[in-house]
PDB file of N, CA, C and O in Angstrom:
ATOM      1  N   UNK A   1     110.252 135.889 -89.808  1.00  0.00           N
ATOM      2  CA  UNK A   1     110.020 137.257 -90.215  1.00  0.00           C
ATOM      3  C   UNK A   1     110.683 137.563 -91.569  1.00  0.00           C
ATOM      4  O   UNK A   1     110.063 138.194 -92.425  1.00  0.00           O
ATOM      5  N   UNK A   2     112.017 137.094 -91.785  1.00  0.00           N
ATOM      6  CA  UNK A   2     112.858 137.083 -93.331  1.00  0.00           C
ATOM      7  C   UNK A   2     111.938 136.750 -94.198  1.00  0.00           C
ATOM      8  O   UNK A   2     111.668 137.679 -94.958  1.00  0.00           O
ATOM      9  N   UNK A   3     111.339 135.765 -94.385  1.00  0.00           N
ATOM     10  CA  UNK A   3     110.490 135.398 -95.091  1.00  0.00           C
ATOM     11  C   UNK A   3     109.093 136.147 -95.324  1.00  0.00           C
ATOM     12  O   UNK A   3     108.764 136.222 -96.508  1.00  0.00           O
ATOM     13  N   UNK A   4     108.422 136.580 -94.611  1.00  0.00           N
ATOM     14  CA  UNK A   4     107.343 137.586 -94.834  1.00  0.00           C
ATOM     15  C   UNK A   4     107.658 138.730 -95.070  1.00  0.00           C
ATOM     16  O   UNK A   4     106.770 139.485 -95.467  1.00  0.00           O
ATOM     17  N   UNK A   5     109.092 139.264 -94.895  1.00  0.00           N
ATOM     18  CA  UNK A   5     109.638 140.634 -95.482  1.00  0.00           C
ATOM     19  C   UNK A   5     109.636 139.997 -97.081  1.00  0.00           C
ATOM     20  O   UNK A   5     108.665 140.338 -97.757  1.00  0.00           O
ATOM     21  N   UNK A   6     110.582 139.154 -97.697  1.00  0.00           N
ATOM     22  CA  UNK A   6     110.815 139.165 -98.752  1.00  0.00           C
ATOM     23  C   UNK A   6     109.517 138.676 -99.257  1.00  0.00           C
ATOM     24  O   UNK A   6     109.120 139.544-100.034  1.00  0.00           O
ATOM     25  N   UNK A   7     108.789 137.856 -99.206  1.00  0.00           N
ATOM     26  CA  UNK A   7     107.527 137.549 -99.987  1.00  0.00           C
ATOM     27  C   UNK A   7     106.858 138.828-100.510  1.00  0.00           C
ATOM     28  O   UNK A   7     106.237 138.881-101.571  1.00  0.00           O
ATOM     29  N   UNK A   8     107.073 140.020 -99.526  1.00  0.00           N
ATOM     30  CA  UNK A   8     106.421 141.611 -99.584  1.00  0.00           C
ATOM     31  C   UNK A   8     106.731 142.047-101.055  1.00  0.00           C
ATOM     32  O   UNK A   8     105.898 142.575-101.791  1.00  0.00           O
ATOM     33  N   UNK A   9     108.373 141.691-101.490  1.00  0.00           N
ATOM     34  CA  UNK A   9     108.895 141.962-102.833  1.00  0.00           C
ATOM     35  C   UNK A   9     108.883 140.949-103.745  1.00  0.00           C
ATOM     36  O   UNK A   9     109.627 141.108-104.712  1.00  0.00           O
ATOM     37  N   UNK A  10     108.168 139.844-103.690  1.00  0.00           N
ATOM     38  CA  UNK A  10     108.229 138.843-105.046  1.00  0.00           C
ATOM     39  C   UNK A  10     107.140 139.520-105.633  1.00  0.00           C
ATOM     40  O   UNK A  10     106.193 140.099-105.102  1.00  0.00           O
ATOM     41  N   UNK A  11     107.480 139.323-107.016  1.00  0.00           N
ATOM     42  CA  UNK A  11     106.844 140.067-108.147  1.00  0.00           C
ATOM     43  C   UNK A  11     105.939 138.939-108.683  1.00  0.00           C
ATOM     44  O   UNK A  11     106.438 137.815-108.732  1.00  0.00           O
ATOM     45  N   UNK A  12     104.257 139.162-109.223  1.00  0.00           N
ATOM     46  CA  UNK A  12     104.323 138.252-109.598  1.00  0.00           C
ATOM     47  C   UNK A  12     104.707 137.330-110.743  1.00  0.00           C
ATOM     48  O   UNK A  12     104.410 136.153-110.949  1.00  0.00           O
ATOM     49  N   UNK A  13     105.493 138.242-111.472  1.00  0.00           N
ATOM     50  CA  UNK A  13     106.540 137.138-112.660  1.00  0.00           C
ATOM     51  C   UNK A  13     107.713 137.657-112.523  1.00  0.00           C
ATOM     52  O   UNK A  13     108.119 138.750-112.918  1.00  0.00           O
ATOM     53  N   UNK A  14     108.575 136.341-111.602  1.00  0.00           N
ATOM     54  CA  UNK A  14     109.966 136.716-111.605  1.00  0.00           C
ATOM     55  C   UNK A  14     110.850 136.497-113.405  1.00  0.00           C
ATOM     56  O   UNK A  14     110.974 135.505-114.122  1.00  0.00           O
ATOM     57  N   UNK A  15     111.325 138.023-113.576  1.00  0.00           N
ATOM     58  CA  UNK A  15     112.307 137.998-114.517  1.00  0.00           C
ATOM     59  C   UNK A  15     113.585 138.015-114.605  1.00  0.00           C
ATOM     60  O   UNK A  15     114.159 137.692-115.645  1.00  0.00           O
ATOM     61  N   UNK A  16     114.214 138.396-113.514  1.00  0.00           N
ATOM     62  CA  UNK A  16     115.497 137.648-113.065  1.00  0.00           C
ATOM     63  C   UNK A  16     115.523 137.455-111.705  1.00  0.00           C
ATOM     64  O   UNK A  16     115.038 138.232-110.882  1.00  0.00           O
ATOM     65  N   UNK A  17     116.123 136.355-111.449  1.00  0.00           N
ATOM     66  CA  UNK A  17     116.004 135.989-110.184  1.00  0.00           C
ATOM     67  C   UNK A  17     117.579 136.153-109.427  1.00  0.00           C
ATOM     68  O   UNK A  17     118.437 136.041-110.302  1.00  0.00           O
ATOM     69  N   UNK A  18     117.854 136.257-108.807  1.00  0.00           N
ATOM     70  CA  UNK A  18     119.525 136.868-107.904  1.00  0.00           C
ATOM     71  C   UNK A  18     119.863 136.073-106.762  1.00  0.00           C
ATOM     72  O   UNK A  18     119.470 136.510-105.681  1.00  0.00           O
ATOM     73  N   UNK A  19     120.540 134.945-106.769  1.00  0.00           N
ATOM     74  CA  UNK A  19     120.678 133.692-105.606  1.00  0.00           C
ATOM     75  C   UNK A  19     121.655 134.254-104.875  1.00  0.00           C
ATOM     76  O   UNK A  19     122.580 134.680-105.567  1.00  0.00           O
ATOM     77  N   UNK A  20     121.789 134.427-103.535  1.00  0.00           N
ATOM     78  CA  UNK A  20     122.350 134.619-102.175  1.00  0.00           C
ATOM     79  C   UNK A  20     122.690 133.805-101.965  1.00  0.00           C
ATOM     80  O   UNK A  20     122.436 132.957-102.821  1.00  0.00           O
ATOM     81  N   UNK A  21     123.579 133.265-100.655  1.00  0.00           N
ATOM     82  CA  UNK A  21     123.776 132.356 -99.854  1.00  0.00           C
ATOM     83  C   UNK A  21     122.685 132.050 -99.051  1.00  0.00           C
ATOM     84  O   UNK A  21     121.973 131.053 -99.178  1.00  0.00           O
ATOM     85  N   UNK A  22     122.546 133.102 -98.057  1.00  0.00           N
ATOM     86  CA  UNK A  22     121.666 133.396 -97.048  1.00  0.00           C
ATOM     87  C   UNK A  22     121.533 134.468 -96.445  1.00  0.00           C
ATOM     88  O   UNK A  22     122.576 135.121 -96.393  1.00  0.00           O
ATOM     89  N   UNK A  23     120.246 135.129 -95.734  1.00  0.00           N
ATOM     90  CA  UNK A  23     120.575 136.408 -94.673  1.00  0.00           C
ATOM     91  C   UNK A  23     121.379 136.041 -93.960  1.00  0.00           C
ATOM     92  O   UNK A  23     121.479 134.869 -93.599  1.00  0.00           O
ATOM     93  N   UNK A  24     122.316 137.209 -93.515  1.00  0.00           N
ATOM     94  CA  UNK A  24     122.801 137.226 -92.879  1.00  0.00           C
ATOM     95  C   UNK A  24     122.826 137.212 -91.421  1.00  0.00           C
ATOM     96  O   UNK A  24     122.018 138.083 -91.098  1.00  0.00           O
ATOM     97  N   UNK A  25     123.398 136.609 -90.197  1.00  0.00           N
ATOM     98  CA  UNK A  25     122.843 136.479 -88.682  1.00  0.00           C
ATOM     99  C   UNK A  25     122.938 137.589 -88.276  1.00  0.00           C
ATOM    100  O   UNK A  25     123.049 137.340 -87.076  1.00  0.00           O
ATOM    101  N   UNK A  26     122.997 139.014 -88.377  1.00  0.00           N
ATOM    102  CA  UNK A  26     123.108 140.204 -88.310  1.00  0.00           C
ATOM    103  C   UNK A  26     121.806 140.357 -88.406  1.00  0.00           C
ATOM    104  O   UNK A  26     121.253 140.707 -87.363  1.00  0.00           O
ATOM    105  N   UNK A  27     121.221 140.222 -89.226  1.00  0.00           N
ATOM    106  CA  UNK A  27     119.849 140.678 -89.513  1.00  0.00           C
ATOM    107  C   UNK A  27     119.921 141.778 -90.464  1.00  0.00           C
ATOM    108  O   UNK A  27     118.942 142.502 -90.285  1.00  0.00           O
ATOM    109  N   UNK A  28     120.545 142.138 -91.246  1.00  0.00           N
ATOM    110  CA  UNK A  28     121.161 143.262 -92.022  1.00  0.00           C
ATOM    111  C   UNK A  28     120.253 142.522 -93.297  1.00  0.00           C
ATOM    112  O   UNK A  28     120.948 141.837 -94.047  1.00  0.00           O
ATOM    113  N   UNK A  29     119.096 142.570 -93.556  1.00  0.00           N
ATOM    114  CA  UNK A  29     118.470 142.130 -94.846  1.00  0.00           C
ATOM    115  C   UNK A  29     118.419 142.730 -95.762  1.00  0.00           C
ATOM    116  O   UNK A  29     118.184 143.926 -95.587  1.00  0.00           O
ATOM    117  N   UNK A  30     118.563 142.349 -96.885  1.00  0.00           N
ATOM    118  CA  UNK A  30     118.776 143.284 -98.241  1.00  0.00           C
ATOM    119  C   UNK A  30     117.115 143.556 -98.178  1.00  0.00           C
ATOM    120  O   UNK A  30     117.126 144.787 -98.209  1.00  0.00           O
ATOM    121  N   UNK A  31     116.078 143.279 -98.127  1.00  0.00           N
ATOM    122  CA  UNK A  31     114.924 143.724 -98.342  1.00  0.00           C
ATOM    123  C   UNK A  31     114.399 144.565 -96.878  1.00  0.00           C
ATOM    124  O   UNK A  31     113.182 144.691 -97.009  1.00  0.00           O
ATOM    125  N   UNK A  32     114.701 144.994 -95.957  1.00  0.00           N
ATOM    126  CA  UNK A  32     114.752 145.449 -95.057  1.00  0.00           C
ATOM    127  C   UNK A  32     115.235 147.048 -94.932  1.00  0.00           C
ATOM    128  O   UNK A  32     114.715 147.909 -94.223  1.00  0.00           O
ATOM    129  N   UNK A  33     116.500 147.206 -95.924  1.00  0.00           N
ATOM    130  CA  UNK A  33     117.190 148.267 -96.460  1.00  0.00           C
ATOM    131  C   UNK A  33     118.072 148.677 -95.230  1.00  0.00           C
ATOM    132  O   UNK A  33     118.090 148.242 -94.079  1.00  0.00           O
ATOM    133  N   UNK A  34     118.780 149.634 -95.839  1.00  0.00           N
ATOM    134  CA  UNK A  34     120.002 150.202 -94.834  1.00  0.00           C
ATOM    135  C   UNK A  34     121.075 149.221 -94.539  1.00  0.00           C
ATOM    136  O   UNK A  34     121.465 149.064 -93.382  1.00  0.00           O
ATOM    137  N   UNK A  35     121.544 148.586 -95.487  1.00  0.00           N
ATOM    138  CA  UNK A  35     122.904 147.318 -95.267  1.00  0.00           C
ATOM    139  C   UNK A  35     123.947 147.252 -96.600  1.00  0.00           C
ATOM    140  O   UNK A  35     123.438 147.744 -97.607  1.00  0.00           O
ATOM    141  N   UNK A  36     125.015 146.844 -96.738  1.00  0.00           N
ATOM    142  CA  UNK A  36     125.824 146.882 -97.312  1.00  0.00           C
ATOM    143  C   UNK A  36     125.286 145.850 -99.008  1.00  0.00           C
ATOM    144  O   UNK A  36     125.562 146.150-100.170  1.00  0.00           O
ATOM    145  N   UNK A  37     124.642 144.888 -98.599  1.00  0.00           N
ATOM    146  CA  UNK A  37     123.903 144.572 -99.916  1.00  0.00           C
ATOM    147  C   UNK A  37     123.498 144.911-100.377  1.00  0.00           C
ATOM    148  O   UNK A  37     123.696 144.651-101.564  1.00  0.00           O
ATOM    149  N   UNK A  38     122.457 145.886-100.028  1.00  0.00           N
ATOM    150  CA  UNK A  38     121.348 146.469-100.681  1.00  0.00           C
ATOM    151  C   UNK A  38     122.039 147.683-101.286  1.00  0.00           C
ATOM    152  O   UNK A  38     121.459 148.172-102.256  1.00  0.00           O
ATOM    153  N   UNK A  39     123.241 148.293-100.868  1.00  0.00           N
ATOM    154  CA  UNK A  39     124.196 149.055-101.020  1.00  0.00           C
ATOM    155  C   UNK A  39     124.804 148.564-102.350  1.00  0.00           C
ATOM    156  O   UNK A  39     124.740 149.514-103.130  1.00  0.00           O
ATOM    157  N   UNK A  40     125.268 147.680-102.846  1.00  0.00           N
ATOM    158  CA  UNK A  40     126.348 147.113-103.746  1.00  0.00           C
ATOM    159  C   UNK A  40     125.409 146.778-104.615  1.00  0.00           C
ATOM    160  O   UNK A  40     125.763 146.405-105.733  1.00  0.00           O
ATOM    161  N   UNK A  41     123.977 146.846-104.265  1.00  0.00           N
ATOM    162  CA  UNK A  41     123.315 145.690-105.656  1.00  0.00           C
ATOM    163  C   UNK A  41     122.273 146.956-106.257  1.00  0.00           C
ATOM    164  O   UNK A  41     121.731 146.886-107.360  1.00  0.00           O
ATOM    165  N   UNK A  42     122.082 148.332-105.126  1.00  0.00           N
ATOM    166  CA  UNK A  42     122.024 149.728-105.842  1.00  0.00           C
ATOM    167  C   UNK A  42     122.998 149.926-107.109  1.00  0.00           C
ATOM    168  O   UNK A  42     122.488 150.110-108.214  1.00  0.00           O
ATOM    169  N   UNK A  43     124.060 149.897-106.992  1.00  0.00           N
ATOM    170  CA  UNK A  43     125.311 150.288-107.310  1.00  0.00           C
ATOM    171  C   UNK A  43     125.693 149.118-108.823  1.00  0.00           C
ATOM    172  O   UNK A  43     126.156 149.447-109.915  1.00  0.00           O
ATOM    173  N   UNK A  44     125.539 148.588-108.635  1.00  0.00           N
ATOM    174  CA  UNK A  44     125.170 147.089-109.932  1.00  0.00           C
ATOM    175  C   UNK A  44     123.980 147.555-110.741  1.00  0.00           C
ATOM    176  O   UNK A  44     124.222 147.576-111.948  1.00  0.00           O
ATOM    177  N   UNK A  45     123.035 147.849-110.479  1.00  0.00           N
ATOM    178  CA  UNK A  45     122.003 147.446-111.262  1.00  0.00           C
ATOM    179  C   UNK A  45     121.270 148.832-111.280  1.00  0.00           C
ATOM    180  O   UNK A  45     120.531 148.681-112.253  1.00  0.00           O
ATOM    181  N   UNK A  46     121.032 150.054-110.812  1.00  0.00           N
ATOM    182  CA  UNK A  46     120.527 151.309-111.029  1.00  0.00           C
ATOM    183  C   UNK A  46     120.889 151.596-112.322  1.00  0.00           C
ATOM    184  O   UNK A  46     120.000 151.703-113.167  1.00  0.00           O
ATOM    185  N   UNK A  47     122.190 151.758-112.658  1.00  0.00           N
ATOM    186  CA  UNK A  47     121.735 151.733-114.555  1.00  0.00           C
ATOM    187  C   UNK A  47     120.994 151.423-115.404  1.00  0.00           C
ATOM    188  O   UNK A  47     120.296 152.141-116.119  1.00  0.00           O
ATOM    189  N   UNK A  48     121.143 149.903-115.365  1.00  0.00           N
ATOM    190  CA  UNK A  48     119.580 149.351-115.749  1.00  0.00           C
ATOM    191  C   UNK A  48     118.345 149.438-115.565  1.00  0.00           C
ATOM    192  O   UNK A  48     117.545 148.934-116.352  1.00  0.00           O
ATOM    193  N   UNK A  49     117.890 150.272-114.201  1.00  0.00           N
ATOM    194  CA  UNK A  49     116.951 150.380-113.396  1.00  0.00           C
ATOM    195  C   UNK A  49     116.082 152.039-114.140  1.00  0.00           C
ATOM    196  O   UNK A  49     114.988 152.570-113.946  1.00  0.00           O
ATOM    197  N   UNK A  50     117.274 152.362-115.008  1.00  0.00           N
ATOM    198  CA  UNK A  50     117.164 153.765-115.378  1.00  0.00           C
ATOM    199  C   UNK A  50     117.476 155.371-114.604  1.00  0.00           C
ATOM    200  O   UNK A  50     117.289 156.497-115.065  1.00  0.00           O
ATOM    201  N   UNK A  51     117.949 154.995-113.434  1.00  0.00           N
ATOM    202  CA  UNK A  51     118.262 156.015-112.517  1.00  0.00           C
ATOM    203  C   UNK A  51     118.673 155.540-111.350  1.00  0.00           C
ATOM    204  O   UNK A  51     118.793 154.403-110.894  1.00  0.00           O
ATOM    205  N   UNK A  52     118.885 156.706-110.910  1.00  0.00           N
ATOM    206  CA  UNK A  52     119.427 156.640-109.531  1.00  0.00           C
ATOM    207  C   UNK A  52     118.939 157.170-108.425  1.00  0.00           C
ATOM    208  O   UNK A  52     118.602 158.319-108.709  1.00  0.00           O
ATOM    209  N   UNK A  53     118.709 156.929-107.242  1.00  0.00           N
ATOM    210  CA  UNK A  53     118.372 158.249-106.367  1.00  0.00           C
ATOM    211  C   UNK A  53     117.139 157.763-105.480  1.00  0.00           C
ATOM    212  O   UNK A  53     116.685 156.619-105.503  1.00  0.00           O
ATOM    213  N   UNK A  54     116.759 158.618-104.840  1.00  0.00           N
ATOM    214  CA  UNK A  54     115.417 158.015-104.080  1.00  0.00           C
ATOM    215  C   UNK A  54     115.735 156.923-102.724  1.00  0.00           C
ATOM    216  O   UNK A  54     116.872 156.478-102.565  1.00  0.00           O
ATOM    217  N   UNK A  55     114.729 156.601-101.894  1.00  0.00           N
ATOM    218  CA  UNK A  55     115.157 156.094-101.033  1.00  0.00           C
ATOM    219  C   UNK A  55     115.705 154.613-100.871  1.00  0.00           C
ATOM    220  O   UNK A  55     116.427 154.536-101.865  1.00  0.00           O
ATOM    221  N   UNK A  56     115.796 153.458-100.260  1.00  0.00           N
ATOM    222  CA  UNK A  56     115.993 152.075-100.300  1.00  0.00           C
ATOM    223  C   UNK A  56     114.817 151.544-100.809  1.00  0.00           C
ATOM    224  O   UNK A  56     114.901 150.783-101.772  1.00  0.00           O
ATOM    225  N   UNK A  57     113.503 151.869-100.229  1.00  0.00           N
ATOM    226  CA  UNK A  57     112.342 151.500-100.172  1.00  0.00           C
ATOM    227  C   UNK A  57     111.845 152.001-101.789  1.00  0.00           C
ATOM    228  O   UNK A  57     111.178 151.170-102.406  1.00  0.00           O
ATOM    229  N   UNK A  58     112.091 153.069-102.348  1.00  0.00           N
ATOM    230  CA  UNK A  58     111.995 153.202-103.545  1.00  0.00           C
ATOM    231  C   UNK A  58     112.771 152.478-104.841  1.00  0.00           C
ATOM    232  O   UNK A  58     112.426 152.171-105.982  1.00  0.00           O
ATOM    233  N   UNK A  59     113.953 152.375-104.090  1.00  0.00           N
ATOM    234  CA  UNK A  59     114.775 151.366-105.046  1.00  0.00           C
ATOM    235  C   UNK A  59     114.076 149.968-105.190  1.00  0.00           C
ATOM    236  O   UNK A  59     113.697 149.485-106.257  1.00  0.00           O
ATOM    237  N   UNK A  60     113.929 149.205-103.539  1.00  0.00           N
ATOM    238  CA  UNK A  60     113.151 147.930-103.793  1.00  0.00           C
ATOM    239  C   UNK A  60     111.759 147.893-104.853  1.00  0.00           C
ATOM    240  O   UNK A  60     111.510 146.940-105.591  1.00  0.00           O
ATOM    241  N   UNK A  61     110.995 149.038-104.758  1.00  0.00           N
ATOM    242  CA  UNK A  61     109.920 149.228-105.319  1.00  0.00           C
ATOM    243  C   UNK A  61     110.328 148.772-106.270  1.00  0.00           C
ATOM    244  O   UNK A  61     110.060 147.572-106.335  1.00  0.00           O
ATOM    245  N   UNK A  62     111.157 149.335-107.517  1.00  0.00           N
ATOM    246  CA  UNK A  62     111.839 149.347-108.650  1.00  0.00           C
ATOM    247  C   UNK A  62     112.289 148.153-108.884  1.00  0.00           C
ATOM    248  O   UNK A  62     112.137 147.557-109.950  1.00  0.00           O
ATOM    249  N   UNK A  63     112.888 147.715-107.874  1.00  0.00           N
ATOM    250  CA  UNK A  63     113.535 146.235-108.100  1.00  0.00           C
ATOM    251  C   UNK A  63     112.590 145.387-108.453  1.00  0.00           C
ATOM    252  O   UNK A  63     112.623 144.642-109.432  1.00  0.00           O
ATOM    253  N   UNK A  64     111.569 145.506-107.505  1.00  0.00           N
ATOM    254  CA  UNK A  64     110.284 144.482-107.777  1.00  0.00           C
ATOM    255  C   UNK A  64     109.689 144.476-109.357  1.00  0.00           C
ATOM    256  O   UNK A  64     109.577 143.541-110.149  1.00  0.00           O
ATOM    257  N   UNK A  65     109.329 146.008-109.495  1.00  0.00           N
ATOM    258  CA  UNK A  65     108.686 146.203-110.794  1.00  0.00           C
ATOM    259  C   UNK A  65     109.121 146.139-112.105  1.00  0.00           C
ATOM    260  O   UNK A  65     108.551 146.198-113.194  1.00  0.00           O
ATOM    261  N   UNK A  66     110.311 146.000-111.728  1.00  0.00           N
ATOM    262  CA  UNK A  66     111.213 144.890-113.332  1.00  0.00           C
ATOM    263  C   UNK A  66     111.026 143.306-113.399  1.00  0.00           C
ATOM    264  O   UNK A  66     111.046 142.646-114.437  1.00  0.00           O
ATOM    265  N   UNK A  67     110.790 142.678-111.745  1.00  0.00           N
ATOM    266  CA  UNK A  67     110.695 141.588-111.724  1.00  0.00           C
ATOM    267  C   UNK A  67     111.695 140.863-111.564  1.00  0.00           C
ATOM    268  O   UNK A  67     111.996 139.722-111.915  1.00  0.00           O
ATOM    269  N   UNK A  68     112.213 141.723-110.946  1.00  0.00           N
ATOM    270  CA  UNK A  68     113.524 141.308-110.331  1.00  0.00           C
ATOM    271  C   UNK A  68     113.586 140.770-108.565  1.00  0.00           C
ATOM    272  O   UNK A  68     113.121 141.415-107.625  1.00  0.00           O
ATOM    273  N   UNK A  69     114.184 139.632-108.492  1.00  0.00           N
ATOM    274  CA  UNK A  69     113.913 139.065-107.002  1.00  0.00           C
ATOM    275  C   UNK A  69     115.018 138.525-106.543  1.00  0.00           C
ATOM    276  O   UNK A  69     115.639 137.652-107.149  1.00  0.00           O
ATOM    277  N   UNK A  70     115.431 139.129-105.155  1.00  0.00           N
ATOM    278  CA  UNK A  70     116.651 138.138-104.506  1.00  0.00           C
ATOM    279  C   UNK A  70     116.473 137.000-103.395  1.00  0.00           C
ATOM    280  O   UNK A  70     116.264 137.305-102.221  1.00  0.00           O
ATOM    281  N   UNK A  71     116.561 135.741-103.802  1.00  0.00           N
ATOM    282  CA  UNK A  71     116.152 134.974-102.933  1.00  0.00           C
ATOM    283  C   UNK A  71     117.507 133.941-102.391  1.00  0.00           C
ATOM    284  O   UNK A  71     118.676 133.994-102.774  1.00  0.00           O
ATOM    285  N   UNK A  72     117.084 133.304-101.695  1.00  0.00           N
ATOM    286  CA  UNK A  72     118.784 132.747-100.723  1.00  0.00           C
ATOM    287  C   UNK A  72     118.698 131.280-100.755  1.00  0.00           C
ATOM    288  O   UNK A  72     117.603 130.739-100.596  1.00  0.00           O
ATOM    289  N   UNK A  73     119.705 130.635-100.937  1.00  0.00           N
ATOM    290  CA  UNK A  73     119.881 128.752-101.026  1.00  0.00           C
ATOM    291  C   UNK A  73     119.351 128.468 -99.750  1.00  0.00           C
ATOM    292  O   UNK A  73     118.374 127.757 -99.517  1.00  0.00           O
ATOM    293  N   UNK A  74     120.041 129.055 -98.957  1.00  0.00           N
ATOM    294  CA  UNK A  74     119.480 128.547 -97.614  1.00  0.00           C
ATOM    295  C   UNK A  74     118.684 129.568 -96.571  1.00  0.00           C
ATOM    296  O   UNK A  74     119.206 130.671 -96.409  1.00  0.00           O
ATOM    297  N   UNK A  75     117.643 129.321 -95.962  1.00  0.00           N
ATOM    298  CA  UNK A  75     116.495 130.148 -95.589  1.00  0.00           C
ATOM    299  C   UNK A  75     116.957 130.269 -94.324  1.00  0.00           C
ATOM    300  O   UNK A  75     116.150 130.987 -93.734  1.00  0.00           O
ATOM    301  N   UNK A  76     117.907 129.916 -93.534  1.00  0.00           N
ATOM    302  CA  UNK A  76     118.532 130.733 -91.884  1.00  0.00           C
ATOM    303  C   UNK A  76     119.881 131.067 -92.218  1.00  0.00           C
ATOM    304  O   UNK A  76     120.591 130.617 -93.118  1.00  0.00           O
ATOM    305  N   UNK A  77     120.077 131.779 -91.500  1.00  0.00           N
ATOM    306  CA  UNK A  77     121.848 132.403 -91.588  1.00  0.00           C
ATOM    307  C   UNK A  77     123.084 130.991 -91.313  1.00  0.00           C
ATOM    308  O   UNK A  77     123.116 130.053 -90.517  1.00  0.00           O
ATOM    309  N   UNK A  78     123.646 131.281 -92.002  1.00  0.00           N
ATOM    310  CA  UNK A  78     124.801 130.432 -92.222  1.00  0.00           C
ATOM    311  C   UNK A  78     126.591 131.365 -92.132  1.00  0.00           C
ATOM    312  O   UNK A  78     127.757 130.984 -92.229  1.00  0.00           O
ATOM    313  N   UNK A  79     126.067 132.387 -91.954  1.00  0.00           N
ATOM    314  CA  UNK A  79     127.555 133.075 -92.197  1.00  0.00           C
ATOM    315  C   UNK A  79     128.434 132.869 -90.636  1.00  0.00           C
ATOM    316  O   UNK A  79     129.584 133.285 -90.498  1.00  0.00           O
ATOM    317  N   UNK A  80     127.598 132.100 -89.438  1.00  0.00           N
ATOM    318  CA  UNK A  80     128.132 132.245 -87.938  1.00  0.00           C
ATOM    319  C   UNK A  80     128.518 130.829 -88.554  1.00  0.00           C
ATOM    320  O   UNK A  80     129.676 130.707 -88.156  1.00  0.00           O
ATOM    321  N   UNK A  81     128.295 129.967 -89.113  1.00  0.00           N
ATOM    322  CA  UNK A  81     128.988 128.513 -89.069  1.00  0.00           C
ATOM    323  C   UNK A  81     129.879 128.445 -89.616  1.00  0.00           C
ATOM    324  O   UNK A  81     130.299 129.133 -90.547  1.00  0.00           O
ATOM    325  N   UNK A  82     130.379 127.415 -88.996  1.00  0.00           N
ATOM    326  CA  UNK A  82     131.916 127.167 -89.307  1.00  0.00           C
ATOM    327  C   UNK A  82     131.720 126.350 -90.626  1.00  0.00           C
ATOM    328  O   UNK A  82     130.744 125.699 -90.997  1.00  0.00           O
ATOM    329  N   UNK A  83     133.125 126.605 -91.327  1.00  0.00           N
ATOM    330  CA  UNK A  83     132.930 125.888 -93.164  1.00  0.00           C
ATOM    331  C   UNK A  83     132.140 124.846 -93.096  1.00  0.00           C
ATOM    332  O   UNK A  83     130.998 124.969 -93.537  1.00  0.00           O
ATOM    333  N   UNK A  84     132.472 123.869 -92.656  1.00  0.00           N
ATOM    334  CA  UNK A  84     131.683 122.345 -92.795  1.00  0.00           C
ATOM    335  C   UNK A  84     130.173 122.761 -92.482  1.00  0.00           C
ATOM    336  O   UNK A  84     129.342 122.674 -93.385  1.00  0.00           O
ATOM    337  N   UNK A  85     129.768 123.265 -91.062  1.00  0.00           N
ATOM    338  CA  UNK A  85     128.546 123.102 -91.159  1.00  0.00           C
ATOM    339  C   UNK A  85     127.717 124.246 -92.132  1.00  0.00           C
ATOM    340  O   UNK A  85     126.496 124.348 -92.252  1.00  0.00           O
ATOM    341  N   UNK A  86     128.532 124.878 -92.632  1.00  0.00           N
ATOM    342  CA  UNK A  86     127.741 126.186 -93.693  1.00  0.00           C
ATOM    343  C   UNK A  86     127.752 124.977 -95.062  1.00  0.00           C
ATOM    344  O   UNK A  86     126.734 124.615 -95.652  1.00  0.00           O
ATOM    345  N   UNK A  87     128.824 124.612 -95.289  1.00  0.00           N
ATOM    346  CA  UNK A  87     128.447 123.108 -96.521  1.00  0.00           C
ATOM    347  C   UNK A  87     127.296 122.575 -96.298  1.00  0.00           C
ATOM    348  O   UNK A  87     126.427 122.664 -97.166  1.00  0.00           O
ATOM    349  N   UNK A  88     127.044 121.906 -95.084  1.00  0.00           N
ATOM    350  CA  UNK A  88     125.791 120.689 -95.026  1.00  0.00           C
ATOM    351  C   UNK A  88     124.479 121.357 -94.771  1.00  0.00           C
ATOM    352  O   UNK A  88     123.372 120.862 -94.983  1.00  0.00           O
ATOM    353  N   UNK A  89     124.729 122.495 -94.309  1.00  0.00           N
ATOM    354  CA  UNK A  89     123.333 123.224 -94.594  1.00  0.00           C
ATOM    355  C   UNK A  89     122.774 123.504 -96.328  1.00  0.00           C
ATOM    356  O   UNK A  89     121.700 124.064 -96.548  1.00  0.00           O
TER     357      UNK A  89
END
C-alpha cells in the first residue's frame, strides 16, 4: 500500500529528490499526512514553497508540483530492527 500511496505523488520530472531511511512500522507516512515528518519537512521547505498554510494534502500537492519527491533506501520499515539487522537491510 506505501508504495501506491507514494507513486500518487511522483512528479513526472523529479527535481529534487529527498532520501529517507524508510516508512516507518507505525505506519505514520509522510505521504499519507498527519505525522511528525510531514510536520518538520512543512516547516523546512514552505518558504521555498512560497507560503504557508492549507491542508497536508495541499502541501503534498505543492510538494509534487515543484517536483519535489521523498523516496526511502529501503521499501519496508526498518526502525523495529535491531542495529545490525537495520544495516543488512
Amino acid at each position: 500500500m506505501i508504495e501506491t500511496v507514494r507513486e500518487g505523488y511522483r512528479p513526472n520530472f523529479i527535481k529534487t529528490l529527498f532520501v529517507g531511511e524508510s516508512a516507518p512500522a507505525s505506519g505514520d507516512f509522510f505521504y499519507c499526512g498527519g505525522n511528525a515528518m510531514l510536520t518538520h519537512m512543512r516547516c523546512a521547505v514552505e518558504p521555498a514553497l512560497g507560503g504557508s498554510g492549507g491542508s497536508d494534502q495541499d502541501f503534498l500537492e505543492r510538494f509534487k508540483k515543484y517536483g519535489w519527491f521523498l523516496d526511502d533506501l529501503v521499501l519496508t520499515p526498518v526502525n523495529h530492527l535491531t542495529k545490525s539487522e537495520r544495516k543488512a537491510k
